[in-house]
N, C-alpha and C positions, 0 to 999 in steps of 0.2 A: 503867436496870436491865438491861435486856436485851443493852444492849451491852457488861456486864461482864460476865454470864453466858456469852455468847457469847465474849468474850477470855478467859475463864477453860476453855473448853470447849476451843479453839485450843489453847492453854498445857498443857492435862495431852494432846491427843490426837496434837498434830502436833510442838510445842516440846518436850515432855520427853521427853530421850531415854534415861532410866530405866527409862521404861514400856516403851519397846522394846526396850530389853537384857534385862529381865526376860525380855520374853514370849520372846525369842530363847533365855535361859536354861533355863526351863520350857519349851521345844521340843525343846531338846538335854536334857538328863534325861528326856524321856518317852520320845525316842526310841531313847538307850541301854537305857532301863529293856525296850521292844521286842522290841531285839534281845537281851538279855539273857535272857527269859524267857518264860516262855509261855505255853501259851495262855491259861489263869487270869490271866495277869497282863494281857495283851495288852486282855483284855476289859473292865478296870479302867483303863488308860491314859486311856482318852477322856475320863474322869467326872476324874481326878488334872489333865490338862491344864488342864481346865477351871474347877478349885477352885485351880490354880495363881494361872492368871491374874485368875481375880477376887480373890484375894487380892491380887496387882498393883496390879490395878484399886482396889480399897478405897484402901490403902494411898495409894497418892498420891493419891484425893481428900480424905484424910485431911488429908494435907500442904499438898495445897493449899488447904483450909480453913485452917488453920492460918499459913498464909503471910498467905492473903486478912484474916483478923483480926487477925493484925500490922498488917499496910499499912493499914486502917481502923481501928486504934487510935494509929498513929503521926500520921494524917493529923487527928483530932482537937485531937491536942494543938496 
C-alpha cells in the first residue's frame, strides 16, 4: 500500500509536468496583475497566487484519482 501511495505522490509532484506549467502560469498572471495595478490590488495577489495553485493542486489529485481507479478497475478484470 504504501508503495503505491508513495509512486502516486512521485507522479502528481515530480512526473507531472502540468502541475508545473500551471504553477509557472499562475506566477506569470500574478505577477502582471502586480505590475498592472496597485496597491489594493498588490495586497490581494498573495491570497489569488495561492487559491491558484491549490486549485492546481486539487485538480490533478483529482485526475490522478481518477486515472488510479481506472488502472484498478482495468486490472480486476
Amino acid at each position: 500500500m504504501f508503495k503505491g501511495v508513495w509512486a502516486t505522490l512521485v507522479g502528481l509532484l515530480i512526473e507531472d509536468g502540468q502541475l508545473a506549467i500551471g504553477a509557472l502560469v499562475a506566477l506569470a498572471i500574478t505577477w502582471v496583475l502586480a505590475a498592472a495595478g496597485g496597491d489594493q490590488t498588490q495586497q490581494v495577489l498573495g491570497w489569488a497566487l495561492l487559491a491558484m495553485v491549490l486549485v492546481l493542486v486539487f485538480a490533478n489529485l483529482y485526475r490522478a484519482g481518477l486515472v488510479a481507479r481506472a488502472r484498478v478497475s482495468s486490472a480486476r478484470r
